[in-house]
C-alpha beads as a LAMMPS data file, in Angstrom:
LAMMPS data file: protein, C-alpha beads

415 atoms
414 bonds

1 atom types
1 bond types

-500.0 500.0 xlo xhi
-500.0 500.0 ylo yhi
-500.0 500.0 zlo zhi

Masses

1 110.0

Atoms # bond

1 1 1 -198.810 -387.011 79.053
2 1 1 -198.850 -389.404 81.796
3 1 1 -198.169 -389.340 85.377
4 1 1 -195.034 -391.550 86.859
5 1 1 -196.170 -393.076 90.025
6 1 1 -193.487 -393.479 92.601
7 1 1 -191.053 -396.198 93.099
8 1 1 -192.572 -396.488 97.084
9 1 1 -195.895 -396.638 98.008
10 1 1 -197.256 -392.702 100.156
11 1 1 -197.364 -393.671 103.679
12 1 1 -199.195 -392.111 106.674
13 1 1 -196.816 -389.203 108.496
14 1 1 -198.541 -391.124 111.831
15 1 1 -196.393 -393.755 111.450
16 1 1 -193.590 -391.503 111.410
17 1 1 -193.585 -390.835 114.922
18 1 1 -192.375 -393.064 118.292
19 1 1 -195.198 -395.209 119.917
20 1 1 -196.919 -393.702 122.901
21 1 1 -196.412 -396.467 125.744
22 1 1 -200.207 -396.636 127.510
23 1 1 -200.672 -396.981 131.600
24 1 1 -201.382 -400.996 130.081
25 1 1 -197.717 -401.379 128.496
26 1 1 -195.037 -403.446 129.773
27 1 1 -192.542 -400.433 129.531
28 1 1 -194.996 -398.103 131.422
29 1 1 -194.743 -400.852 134.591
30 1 1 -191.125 -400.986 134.059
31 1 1 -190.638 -397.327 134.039
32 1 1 -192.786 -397.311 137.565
33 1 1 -191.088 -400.286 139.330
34 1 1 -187.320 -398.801 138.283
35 1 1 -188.503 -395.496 140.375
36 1 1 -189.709 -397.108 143.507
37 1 1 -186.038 -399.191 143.474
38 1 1 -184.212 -396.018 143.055
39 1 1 -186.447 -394.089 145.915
40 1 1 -186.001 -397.627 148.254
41 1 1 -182.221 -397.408 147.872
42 1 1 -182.192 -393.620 148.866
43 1 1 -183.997 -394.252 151.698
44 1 1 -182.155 -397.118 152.533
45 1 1 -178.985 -395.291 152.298
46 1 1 -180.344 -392.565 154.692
47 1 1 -181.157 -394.924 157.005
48 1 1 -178.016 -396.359 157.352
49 1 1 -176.476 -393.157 157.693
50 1 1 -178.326 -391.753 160.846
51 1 1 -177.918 -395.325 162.519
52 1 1 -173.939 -394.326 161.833
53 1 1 -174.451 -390.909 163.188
54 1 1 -176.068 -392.434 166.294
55 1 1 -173.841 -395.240 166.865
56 1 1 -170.733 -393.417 166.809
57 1 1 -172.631 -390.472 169.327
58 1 1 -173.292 -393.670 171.392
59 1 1 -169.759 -395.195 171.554
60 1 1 -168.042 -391.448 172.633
61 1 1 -170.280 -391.126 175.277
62 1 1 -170.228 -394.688 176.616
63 1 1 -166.245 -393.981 178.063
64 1 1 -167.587 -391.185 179.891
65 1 1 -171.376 -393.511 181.062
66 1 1 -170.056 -396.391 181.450
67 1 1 -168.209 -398.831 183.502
68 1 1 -165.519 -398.225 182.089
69 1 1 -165.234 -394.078 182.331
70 1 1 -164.054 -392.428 185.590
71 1 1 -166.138 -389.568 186.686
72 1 1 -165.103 -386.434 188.600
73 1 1 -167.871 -385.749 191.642
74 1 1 -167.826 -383.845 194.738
75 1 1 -168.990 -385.895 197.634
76 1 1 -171.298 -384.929 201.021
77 1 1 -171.528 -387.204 204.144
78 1 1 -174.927 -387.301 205.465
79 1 1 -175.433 -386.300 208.960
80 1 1 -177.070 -386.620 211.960
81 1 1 -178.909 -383.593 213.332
82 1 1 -181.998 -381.679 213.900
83 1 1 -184.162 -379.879 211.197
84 1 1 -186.990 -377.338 211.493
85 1 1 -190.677 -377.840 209.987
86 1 1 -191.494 -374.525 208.895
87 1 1 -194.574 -372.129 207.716
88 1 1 -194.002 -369.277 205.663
89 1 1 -195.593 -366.821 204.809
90 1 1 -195.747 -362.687 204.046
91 1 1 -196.395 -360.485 206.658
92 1 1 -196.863 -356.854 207.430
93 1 1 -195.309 -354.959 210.956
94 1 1 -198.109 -353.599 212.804
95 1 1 -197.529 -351.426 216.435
96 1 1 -199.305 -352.895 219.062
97 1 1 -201.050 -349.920 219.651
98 1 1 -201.061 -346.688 217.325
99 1 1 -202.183 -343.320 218.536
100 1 1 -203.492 -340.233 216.490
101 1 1 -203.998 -337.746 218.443
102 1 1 -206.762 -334.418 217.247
103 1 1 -207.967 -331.366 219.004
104 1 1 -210.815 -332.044 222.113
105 1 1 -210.980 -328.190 222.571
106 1 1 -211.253 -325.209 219.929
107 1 1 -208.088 -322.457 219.742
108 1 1 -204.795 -321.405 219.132
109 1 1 -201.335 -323.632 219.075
110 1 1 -199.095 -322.228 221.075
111 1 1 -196.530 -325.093 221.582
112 1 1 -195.088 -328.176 219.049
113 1 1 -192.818 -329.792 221.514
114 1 1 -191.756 -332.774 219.790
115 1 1 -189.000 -333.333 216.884
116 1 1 -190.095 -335.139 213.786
117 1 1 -189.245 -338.734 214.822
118 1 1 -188.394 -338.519 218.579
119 1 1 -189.530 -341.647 220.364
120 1 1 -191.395 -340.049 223.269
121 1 1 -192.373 -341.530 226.817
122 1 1 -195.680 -341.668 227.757
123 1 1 -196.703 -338.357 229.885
124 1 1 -194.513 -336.313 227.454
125 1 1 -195.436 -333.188 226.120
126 1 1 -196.632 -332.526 222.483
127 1 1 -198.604 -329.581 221.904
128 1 1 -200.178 -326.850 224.166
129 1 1 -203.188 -325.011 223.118
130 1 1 -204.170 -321.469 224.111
131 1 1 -206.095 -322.559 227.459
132 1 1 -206.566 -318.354 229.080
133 1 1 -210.826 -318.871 227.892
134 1 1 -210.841 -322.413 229.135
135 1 1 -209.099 -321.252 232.909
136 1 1 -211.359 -318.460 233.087
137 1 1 -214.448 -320.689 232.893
138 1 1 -212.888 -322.559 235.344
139 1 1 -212.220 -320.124 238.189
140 1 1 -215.754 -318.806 237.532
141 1 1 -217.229 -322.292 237.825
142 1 1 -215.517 -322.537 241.331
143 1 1 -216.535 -319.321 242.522
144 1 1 -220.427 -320.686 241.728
145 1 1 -219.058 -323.835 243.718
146 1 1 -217.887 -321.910 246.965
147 1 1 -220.809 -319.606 246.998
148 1 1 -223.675 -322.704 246.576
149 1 1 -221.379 -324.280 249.507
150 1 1 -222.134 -321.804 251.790
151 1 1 -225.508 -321.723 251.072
152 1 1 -225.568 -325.129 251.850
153 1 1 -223.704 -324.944 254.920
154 1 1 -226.425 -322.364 256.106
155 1 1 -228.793 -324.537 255.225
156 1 1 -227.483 -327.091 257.565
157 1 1 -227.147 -325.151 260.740
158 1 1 -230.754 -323.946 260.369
159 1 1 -231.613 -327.445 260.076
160 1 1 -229.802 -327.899 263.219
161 1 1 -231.316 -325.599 264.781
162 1 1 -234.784 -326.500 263.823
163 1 1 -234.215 -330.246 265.190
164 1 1 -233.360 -328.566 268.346
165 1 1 -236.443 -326.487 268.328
166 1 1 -238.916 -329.252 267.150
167 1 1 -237.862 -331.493 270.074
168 1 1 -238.527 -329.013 272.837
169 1 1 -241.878 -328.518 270.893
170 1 1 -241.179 -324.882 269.668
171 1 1 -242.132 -325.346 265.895
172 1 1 -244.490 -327.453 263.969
173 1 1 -242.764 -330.727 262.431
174 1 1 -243.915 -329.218 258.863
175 1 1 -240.787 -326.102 259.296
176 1 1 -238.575 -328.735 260.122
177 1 1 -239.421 -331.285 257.357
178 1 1 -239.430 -328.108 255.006
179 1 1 -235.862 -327.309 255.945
180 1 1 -234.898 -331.304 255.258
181 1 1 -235.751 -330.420 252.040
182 1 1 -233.812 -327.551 251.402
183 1 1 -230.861 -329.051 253.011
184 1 1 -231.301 -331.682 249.673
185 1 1 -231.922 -328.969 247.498
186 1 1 -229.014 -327.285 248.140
187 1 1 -226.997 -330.124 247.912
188 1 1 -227.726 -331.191 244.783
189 1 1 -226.922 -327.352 243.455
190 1 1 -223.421 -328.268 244.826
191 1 1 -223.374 -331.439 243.031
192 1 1 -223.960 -329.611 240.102
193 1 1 -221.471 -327.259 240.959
194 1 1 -218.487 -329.689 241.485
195 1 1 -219.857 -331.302 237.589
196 1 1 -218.955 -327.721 235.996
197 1 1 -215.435 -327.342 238.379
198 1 1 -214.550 -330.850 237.092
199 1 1 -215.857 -330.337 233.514
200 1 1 -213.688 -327.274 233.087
201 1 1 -210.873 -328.690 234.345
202 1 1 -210.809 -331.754 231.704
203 1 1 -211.201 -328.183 228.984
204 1 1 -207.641 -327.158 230.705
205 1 1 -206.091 -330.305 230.818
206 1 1 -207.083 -330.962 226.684
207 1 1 -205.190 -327.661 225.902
208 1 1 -202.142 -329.434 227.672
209 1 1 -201.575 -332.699 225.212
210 1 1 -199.486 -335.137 226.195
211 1 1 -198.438 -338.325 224.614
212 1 1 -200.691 -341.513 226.139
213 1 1 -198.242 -343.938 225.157
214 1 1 -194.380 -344.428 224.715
215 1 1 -193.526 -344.547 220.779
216 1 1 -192.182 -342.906 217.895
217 1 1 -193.846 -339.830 216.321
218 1 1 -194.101 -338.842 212.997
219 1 1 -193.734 -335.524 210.903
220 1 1 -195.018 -332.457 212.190
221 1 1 -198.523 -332.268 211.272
222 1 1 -199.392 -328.555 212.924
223 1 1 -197.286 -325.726 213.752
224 1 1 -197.695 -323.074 216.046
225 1 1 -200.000 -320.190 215.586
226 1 1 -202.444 -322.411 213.491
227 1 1 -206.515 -322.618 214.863
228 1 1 -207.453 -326.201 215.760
229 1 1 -211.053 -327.076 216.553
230 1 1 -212.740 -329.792 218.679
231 1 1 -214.861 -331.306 215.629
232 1 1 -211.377 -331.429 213.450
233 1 1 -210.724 -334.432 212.361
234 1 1 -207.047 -333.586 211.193
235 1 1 -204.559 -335.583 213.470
236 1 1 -201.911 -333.307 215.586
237 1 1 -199.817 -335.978 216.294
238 1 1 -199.159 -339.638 215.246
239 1 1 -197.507 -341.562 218.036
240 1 1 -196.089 -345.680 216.691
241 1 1 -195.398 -348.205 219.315
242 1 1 -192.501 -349.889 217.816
243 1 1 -190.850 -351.350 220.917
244 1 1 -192.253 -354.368 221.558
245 1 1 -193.686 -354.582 217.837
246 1 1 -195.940 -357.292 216.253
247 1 1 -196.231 -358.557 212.622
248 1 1 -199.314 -359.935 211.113
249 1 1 -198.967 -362.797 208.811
250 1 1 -201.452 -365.343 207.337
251 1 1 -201.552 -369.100 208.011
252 1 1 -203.227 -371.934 205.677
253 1 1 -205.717 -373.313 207.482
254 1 1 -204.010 -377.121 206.799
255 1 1 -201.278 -375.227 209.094
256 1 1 -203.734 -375.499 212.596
257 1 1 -203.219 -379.389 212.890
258 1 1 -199.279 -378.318 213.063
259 1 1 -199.506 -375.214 215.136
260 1 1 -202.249 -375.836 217.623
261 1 1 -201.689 -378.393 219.331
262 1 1 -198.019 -376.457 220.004
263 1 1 -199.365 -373.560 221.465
264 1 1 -201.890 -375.855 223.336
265 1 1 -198.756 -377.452 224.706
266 1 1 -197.452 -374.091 225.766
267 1 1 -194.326 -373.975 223.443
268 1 1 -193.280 -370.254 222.509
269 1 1 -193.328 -371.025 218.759
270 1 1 -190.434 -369.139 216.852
271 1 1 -191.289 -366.846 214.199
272 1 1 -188.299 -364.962 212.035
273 1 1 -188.859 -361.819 209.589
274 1 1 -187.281 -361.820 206.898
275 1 1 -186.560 -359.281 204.423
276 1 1 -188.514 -359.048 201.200
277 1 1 -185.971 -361.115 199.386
278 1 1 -186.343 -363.706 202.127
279 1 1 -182.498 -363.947 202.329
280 1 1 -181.324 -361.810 205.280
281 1 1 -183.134 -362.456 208.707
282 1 1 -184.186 -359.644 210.169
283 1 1 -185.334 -359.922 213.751
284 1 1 -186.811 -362.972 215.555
285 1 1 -189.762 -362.945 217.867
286 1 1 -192.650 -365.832 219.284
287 1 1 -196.026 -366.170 217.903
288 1 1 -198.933 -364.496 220.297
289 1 1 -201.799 -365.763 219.041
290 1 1 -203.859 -366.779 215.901
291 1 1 -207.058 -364.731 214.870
292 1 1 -210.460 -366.334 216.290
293 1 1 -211.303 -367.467 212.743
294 1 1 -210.979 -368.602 209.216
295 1 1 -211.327 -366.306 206.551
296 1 1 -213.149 -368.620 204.342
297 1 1 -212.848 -366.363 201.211
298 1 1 -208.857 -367.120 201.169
299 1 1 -208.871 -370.377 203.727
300 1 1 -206.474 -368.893 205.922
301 1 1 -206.593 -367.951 209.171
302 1 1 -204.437 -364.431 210.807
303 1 1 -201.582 -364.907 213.043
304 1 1 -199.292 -362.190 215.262
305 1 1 -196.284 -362.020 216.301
306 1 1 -194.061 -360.235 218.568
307 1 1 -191.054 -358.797 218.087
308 1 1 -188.406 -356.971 220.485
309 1 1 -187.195 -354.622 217.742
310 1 1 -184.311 -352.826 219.853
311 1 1 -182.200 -352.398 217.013
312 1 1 -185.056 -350.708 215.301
313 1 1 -185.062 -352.694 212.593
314 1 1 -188.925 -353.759 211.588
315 1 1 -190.760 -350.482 210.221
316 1 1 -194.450 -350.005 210.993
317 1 1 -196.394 -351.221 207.710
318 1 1 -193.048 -353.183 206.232
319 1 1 -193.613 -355.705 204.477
320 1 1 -191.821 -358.937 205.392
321 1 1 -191.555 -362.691 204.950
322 1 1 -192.561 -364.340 207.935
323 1 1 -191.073 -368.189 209.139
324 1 1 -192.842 -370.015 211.623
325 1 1 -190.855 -372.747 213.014
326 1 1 -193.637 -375.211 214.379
327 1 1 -191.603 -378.080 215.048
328 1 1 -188.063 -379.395 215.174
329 1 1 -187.408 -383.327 214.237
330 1 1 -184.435 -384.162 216.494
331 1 1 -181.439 -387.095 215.468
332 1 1 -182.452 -387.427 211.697
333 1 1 -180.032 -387.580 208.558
334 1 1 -179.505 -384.658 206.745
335 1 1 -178.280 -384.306 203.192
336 1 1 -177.462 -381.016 200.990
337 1 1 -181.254 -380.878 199.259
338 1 1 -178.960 -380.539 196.176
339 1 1 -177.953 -383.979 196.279
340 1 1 -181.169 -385.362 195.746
341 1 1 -182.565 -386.008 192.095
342 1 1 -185.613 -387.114 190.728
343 1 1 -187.615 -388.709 187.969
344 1 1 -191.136 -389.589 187.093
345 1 1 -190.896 -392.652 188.943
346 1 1 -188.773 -391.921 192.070
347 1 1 -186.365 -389.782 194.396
348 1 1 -182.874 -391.113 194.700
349 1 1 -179.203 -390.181 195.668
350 1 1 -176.109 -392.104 193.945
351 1 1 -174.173 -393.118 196.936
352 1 1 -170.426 -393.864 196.653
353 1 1 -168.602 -396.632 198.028
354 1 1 -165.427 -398.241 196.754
355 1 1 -165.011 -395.667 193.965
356 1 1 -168.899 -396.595 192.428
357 1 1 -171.636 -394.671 191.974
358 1 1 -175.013 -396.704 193.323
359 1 1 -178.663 -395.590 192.875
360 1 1 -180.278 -395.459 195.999
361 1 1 -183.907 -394.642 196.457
362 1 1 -184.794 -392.348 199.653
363 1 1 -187.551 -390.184 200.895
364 1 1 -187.731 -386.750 201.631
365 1 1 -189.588 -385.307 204.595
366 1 1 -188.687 -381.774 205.358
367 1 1 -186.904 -379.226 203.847
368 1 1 -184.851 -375.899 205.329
369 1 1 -183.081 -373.879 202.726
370 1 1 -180.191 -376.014 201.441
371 1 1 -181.059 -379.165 203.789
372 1 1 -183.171 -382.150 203.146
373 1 1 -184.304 -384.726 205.836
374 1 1 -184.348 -388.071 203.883
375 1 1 -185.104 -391.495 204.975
376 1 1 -183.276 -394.355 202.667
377 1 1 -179.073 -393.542 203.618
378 1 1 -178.016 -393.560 206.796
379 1 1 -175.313 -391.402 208.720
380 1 1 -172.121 -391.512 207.358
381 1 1 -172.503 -392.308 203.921
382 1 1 -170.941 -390.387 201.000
383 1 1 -172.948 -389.487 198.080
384 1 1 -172.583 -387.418 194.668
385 1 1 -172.782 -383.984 194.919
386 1 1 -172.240 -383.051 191.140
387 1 1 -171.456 -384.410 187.740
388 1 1 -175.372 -386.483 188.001
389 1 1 -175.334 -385.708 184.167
390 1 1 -172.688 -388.377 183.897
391 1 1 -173.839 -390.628 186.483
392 1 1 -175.286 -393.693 186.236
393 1 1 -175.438 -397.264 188.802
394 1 1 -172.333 -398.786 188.400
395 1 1 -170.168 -395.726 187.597
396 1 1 -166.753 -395.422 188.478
397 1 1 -165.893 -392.019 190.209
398 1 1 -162.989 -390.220 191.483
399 1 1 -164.048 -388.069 194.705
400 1 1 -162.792 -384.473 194.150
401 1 1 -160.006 -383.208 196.486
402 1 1 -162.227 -380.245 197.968
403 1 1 -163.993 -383.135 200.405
404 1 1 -167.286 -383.688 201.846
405 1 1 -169.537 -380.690 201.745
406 1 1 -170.854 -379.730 205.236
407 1 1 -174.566 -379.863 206.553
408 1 1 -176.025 -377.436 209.463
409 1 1 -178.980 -378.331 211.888
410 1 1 -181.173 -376.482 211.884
411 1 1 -184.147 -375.810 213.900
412 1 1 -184.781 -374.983 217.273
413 1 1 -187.990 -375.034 220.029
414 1 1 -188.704 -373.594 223.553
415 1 1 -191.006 -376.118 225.242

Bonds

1 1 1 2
2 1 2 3
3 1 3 4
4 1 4 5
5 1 5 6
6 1 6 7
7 1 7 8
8 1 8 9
9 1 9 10
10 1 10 11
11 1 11 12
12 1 12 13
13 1 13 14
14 1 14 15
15 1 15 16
16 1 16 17
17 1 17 18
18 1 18 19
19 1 19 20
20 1 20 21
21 1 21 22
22 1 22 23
23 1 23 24
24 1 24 25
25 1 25 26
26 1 26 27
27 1 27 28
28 1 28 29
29 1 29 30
30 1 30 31
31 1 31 32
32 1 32 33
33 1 33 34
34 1 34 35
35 1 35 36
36 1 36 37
37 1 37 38
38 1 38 39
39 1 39 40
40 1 40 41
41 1 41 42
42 1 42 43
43 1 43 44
44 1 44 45
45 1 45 46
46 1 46 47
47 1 47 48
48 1 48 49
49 1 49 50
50 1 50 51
51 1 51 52
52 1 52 53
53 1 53 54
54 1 54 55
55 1 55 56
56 1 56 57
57 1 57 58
58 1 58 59
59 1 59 60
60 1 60 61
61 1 61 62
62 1 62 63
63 1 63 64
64 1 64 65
65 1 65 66
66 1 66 67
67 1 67 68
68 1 68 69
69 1 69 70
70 1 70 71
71 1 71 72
72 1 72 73
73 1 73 74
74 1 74 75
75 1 75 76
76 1 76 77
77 1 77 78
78 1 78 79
79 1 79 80
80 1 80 81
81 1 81 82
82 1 82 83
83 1 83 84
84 1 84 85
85 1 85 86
86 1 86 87
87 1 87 88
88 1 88 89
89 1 89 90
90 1 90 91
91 1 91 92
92 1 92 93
93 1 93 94
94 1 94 95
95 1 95 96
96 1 96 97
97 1 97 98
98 1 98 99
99 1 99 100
100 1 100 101
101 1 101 102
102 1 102 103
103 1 103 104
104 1 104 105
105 1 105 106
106 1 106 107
107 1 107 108
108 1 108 109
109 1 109 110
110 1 110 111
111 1 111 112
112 1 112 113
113 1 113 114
114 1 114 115
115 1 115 116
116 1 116 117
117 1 117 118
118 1 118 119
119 1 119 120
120 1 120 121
121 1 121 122
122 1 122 123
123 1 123 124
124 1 124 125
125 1 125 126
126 1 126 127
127 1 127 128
128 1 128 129
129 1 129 130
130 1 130 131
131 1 131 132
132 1 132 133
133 1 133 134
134 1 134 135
135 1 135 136
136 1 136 137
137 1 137 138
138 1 138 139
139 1 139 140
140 1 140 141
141 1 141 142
142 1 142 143
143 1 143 144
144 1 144 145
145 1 145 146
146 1 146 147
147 1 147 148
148 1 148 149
149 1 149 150
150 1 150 151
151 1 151 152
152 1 152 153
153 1 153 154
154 1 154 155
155 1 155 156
156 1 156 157
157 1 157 158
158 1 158 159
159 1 159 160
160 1 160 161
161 1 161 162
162 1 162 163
163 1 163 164
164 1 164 165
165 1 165 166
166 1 166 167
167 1 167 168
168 1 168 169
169 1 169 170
170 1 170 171
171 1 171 172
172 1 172 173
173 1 173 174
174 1 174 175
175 1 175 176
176 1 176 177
177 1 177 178
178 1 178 179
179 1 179 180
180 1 180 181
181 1 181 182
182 1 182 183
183 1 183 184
184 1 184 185
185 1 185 186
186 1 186 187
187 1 187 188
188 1 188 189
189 1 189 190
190 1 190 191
191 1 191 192
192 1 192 193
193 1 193 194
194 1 194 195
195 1 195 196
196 1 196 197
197 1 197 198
198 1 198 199
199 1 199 200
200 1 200 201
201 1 201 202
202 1 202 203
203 1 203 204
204 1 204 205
205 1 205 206
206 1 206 207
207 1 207 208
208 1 208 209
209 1 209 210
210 1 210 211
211 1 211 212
212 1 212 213
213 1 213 214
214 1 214 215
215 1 215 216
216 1 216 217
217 1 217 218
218 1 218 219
219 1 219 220
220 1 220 221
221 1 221 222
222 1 222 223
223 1 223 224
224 1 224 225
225 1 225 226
226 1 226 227
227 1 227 228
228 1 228 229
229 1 229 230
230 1 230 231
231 1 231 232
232 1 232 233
233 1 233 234
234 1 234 235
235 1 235 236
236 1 236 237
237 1 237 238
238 1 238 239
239 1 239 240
240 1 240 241
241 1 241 242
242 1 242 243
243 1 243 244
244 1 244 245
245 1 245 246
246 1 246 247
247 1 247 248
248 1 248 249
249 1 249 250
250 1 250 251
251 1 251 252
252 1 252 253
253 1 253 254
254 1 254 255
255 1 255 256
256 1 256 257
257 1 257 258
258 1 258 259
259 1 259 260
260 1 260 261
261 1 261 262
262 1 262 263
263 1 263 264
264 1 264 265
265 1 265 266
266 1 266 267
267 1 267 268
268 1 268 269
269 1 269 270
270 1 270 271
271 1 271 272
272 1 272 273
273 1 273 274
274 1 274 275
275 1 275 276
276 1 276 277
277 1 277 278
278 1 278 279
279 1 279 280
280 1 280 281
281 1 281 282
282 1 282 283
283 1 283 284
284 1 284 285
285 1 285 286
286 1 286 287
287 1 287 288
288 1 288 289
289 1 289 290
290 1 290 291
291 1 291 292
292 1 292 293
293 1 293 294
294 1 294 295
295 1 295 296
296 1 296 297
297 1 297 298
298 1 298 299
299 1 299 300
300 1 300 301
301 1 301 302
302 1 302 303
303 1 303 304
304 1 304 305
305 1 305 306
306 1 306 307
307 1 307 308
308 1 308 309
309 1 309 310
310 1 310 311
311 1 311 312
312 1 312 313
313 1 313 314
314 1 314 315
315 1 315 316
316 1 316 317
317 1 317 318
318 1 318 319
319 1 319 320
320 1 320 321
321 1 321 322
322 1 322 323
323 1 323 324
324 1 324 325
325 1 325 326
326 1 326 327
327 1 327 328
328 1 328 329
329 1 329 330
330 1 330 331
331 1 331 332
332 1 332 333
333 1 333 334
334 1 334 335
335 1 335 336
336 1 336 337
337 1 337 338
338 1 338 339
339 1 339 340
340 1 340 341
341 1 341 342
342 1 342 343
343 1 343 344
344 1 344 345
345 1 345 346
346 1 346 347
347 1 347 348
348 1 348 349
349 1 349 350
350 1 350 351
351 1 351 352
352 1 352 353
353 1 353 354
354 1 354 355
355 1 355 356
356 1 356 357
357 1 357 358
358 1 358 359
359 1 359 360
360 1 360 361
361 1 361 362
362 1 362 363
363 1 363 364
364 1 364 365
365 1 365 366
366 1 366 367
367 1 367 368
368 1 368 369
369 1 369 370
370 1 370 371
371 1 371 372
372 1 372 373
373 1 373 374
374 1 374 375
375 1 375 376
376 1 376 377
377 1 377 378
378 1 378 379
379 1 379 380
380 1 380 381
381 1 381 382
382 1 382 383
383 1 383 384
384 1 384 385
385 1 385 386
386 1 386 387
387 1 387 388
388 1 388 389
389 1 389 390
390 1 390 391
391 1 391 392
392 1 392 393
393 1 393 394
394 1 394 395
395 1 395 396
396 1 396 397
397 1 397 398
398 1 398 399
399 1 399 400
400 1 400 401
401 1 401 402
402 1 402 403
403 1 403 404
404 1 404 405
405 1 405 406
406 1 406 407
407 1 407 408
408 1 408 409
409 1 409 410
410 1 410 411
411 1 411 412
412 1 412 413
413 1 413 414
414 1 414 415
């Protein structure tokens, strides 16, 4: 039997399959430059979509930029007037002077007679202390005294007497030097005498305590009945000076080129206390001095103050913000310090004449609260007070119907 062979010749099952393109082929490259076209016109296409985006942001907000937009401000008129340079700093209320009173002598309270928190005059009485030991010691003392006097007195007539005698030649000159010396003897036991009186007197008077200056005393700190000793150390009674009062406050020591050659002058500098907030003024006084030296840990240098305090008002150990008004510039233009703007390249106001906004550069000098000194505008002219968002040099505005907002001087000296 014999085989048929096949109409077609067997072919590889290789050749079956689609070519492979290599990184060499033209349809690989094709492939590769079709991709970057696509990617180009995507990116192209977002482009030209956030330029859109911007544009159109661009043109709403020019009406309201621009020339052409009309912008709502509030105005202020800068003014002519007088401004305070001021140093501030934080303080505390000290009394001028501030007594504790202890025990000098050892015994028994027998008297409180001050209230918790009565101001008190000097010479007023605060506590007695069981003196009966102390008075006995005293009358005893004196009785030593008178009987050492008359011994002295004796003394004095017989050396009278022996003067008398030694002239006429009736006794050596060695009895009557000897009574010269007894005469001094005797005298200095009455010295001694007149020590003890006075010493136990000052024992009476310390069981008698009354206040050394006029002030405000504290809480009860003893009570009757209680046994106080001379080494104690426990106060009886505080006693605060708070009228006249001082506050203590620190100055940089940049501040002496300002403030001495004031006081040097003789000006009564100004100083105000203000509560910890440093909104609401609480008294006003004048600087008294300024410590004798820098502290050159912190660079500052301690100042005091004085303050009436009538109404009370300043504590002992309060806290407070202190302002020292060193100087007040007189006739300069004042703006609200609100009106003034700045960038990294300058400090400007937009004034406004004929209905346009104008940049103007200026300079500020000093500053009190919501008031600016500036240099650059001149009394009299109206700038922006609002709306700087929307400003710009050239800008048309419409002043708002409320008006010009008003400016205070401040500042005031007592040559």
């Amino acid at each position: 039997m014999s085989l048929d062979k096949p109409d077609h010749p067997i072919r590889d099952p290789a050749h079956l399959l689609p070519a492979v393109a290599t990184s060499d082929s033209p349809q690989h490259k094709r492939k590769h430059a079709s991709r970057f076209i696509v990617w180009g016109i995507i990116l192209l296409v977002f482009f030209l979509a956030f330029w859109w985006v911007m544009h159109r942001h661009d043109t709403a907000a020019k009406p309201a930029r621009g020339a052409g937009g009309v912008v709502p401000v509030m105005p202020a008129t800068a003014q002519q007037g007088n401004i305070g340079i001021y140093q501030e700093a934080i303080g505390t209320v000290t009394p001028v002077y501030t007594s504790s009173i202890t025990a000098q002598v050892t015994g028994v309270v027998t008297a409180v007679h001050y209230r918790e928190g009565q101001f008190v005059k000097e010479g007023d009485p605060l506590v007695d202390i069981d003196s009966r030991q102390y008075r006995a010691n005293l009358l005893t003392a004196q009785g030593t005294l008178l009987h050492d006097q008359g011994i002295l007195a004796e003394a004095q007539m017989d050396l009278e007497r022996y003067k008398q005698a030694w002239a006429k030649n009736a006794i050596p000159r060695q009895t009557y030097e000897d009574q010269e010396k007894v005469v001094l003897q005797d005298e200095g036991t009455v010295k001694q005498d007149e020590g003890a009186v006075q010493f136990d007197q000052v024992q009476v008077d310390f069981c008698h305590i009354v206040a050394p200056i006029s002030g405000r005393v504290g809480l009860r700190l003893i009570d009757p009945g209680n046994l106080v000793t001379a080494s104690g150390t426990t106060p009886l009674v505080v006693i605060a000076q708070v009228q006249p009062i001082t506050v203590i406050f620190t100055l940089a020591e940049d501040a002496l080129g300002q403030v001495l050659p004031r006081m040097k002058s003789g000006a009564k500098l100004t100083v105000d206390a203000f509560d910890r907030s440093a909104q609401s003024k609480i008294a006003s006084g004048t600087l008294l001095t300024l410590d004798n030296q820098v502290d050159t840990t912190t660079g500052t240098v301690k100042a005091r103050a004085q303050f009436d305090n009538r109404d009370g008002k300043l504590y002992p150990n309060e806290f407070v913000n202190a302002r020292l008004l060193v100087n007040t510039l007189q006739n300069v233009t004042l703006l609200p310090t609100s009106t003034v703007q700045h960038n990294d390249k300058s400090t400007y106001v937009y004034v406004l004449t004929n209905n346009k906004a104008q940049l103007q550069a200026v300079k500020v000098g000093a500053i009190d609260g919501d008031t600016s000194q500036v240099t650059g505008v001149n009394p009299g002219q109206v700038v922006a007070n609002s709306s700087f968002d929307k400003l710009q040099s050239g800008s048309r505005v419409k002043i708002s119907p409320q008006g010009a907002t008003p400016i205070q001087s401040s500042g005031s000296s007592t040559p």
